[in-house]
N, C-alpha and C positions, 0 to 999 in steps of 0.2 A: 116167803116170797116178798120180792121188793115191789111197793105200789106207786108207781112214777108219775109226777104230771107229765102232759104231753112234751110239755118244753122241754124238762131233763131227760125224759125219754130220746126225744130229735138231739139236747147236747151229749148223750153218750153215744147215741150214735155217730156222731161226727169226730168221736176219741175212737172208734172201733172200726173192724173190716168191715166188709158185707154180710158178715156171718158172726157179728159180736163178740171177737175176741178183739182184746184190747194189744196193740205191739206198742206202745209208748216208748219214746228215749226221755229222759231223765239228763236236764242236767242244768239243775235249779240249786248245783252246790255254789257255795259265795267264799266263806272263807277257805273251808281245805279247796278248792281250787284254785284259791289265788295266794298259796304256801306253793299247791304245786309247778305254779306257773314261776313265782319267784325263784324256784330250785334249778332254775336253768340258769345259770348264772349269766350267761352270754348277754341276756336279754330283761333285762326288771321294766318288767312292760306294767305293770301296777293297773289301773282300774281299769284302764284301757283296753291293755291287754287281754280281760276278764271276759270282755265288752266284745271285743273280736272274735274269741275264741269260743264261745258262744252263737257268735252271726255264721263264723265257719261250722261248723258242727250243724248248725240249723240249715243252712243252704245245702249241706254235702248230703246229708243223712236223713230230712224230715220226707225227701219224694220214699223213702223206703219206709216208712213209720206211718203207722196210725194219728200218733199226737205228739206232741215235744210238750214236758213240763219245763218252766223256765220261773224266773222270779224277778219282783216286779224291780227289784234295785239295778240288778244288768243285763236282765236280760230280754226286755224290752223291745230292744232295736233285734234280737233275732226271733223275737216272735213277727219281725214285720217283714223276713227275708226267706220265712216259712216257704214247705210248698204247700201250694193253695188247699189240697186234699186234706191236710195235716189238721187232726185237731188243736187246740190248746188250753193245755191246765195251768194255773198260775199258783206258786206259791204262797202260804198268806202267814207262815211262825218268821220270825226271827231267825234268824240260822244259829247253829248251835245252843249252848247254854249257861248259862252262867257257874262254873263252877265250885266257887265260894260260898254256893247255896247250896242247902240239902234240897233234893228230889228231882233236882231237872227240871225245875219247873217250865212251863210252855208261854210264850211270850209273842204277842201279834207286832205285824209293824205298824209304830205307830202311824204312817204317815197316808196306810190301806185302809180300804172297808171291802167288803164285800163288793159291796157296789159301786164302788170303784173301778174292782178288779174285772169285774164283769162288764163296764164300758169300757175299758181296756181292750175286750174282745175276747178276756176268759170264755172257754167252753164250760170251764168246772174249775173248784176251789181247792186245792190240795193243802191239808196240816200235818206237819210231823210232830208227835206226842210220842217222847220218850216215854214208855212205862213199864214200871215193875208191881207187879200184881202180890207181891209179896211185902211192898213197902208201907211204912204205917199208912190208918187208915186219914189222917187227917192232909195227908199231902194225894192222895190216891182221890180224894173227894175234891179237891180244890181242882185236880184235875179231871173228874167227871164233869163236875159243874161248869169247867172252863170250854167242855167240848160238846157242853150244851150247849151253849152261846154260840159257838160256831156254827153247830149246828143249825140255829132258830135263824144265823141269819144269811146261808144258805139259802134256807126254806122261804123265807122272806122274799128271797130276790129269786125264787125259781131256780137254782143252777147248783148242778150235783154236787157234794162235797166229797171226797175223795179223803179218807184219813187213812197216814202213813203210820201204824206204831213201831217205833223199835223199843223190842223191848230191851232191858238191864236188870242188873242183880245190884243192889244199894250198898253191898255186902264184899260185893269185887268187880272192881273196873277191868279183868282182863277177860275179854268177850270171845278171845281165841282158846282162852284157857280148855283143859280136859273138866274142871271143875263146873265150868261156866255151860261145860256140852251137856253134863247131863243134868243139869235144871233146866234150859232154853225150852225141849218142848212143853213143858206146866206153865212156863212164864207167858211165851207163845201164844198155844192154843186159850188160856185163859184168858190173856187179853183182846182176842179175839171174840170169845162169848159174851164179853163185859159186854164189848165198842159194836158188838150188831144188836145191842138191847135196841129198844125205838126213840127211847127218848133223847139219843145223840141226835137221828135223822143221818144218820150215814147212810150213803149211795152205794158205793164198795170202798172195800177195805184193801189197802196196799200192805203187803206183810212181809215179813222173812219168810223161809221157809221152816218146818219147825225143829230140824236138826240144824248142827255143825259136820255139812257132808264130810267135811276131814277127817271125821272120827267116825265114817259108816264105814264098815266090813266092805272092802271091796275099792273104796273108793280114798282110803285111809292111805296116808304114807308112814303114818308111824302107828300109836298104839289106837286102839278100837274103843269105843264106848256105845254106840249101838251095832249088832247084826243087821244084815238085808232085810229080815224078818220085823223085828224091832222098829226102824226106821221105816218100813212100809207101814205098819200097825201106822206110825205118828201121822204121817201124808193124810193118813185115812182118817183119822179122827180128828185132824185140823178141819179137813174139807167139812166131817159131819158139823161142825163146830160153829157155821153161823149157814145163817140160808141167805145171806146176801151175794151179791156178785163178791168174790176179790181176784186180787193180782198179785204177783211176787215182785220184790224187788231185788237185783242182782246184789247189795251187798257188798262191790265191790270187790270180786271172786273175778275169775279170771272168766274170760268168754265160752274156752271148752268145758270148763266145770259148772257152767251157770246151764249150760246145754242140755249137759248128762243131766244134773239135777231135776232138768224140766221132764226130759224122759221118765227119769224113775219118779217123779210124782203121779205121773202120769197111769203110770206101770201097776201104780199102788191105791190107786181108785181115785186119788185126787180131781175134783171136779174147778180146777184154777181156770179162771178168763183171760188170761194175758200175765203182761208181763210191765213194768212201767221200769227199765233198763236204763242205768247209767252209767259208773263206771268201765263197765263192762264194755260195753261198748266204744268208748273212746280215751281212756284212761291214759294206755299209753300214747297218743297223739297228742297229747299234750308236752312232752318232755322236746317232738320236732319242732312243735308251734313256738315253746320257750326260748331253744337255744339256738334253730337255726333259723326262725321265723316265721313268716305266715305262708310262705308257699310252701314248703317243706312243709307247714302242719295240715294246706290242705292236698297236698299228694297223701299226705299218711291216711286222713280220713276218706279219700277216693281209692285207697286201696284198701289199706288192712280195717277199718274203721266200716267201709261198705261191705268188706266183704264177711264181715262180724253180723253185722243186721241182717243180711244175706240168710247168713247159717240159722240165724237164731228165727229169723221168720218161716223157716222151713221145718225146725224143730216146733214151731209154734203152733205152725200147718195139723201136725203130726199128735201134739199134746191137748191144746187148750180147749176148754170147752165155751161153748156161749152161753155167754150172760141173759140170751134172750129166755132162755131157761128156767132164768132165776126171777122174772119179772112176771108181774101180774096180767091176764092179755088184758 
């Protein structure tokens, strides 16, 4: 059970419904979004553009959301165009990673602190920590140690910390691979059990889910690597796997498969709080924003973009369980 001061008690609540499931939109990406906005060739709107299309998305889509994660480099001015009801998390890694390094290591920006982000008007602090629970132990410890510190100053300033893992294999970079499907749930639920030990100080954990639904019986277009039976097993023992609040993240999967997905976690005992959704949601309204401009990109998200939050807040209705749950009274 999670034991909350009052204050991160009051800031999760202001990221949740009334009934403590978290609907979050996500969309705290920096560089693949401003690849995908330069791919509209009509229009090389560069930082700017990053900056807009962020204030858009924030103003169309946060009266339907719980909270909007965003990041302190652009997305700033759409945390100030929120609606009012709207929690907010704020970034605090560096976006991506340095490749010419081994392990992925995790990197703060320099120019944040904690306490910054939280005069800022953070709700809560969100870190993405790539991790492979399989890779040696001296890069796997650099990054517990690093997610202590986060942790400590979290706790320091009162305001929930939220950590993202995606996990990897050190072993093979292709994440879609059949190869890559049946190690994800070990890599997965294990890093899961590391990152709710106490001495992070993590509030909830934002996660994958522990399959590659592509490759579950049923939901497969080509070959299978789990059955419906197999893949429920997994759902079930992610959930057993910490007693903290967490959340899924879409992944970047299309909107009807992040849906289905949430059903059959759901189906399978999974005890998931929410959802902290990004791509997902407005992935393709970025290609109208690029090429035709800013009104075409906010008709996309008044339509197919709302009516995406729409579905998925209904499946949410339907799935998620409360975090109140998980907390200590």
């Amino acid at each position: 059970m999670l034991d909350l001061t009052k204050n991160k008690l009051e800031a999760l609540k202001r990221l949740s419904d009334e009934n403590g499931v978290i609907g979050a939109l996500a969309i705290d990406q920096r560089g693949s979004l401003k690849k995908m906005i330069a791919s509209g060739d009509a229009n090389q709107v560069g930082d700017e553009g990053i900056i807009r299309f962020k204030e858009l998305v924030s103003e169309e889509l946060t009266p339907l959301a719980t909270a909007i994660l965003l990041d302190p480099e652009y997305g700033l001015p759409a945390a100030k165009v929120r609606d009012k009801n709207a929690g907010l998390l704020v970034a605090y890694e560096k976006t991506g990673y340095d490749p010419s390094e081994v392990g992925r290591l995790p990197d703060l920006l320099p120019e944040c602190s904690v306490k910054r982000l939280k005069e800022a008007g953070a709700d809560a602090i969100k870190f993405l920590l790539y991790y492979d629970v399989d890779e040696e132990e001296k890069i796997n410890n650099y990054k517990h140690v690093y997610m202590e510190r986060v942790g400590s100053e979290c706790a320091a300033e009162d305001i929930p910390f939220f950590l993202e893992i995606v996990s990897y294999d050190a072993g093979n970079n292709d994440v879609k691979s059949k190869e890559y499907a049946k190690v994800k749930p070990n890599k997965v639920i294990r890093a899961m059990k590391e990152f709710s030990k106490p001495q992070y100080q993590v509030d909830v954990l934002k996660v994958e889910v522990p399959v590659d639904m592509n490759f579950v019986e049923g939901y497969a277009e080509g070959e299978i690597v789990y059955s419906k039976e197999e893949a429920a097993f997994l759902f079930k023992e992610q959930s057993e796997a910490t007693e903290l609040p967490f959340i899924f993240l879409s992944a970047g999967v299309s909107a009807k498969l992040f849906q289905e997905t949430l059903k059959f976690a759901k189906e399978s005992g999974s005890t998931f709080n929410g959802v902290l959704c990004g791509r997902a949601t407005w992935k393709d309204g970025v290609a109208s924003f690029a090429i035709n401009g800013e009104q075409a990109g906010r008709a996309w998200l008044q339509d197919t973009g709302k009516r995406n939050i729409e579905e998925l807040n209904v499946v949410l209705k339907e799935t998620a369980s409360s975090w109140f749950e998980k907390v200590k009274k």
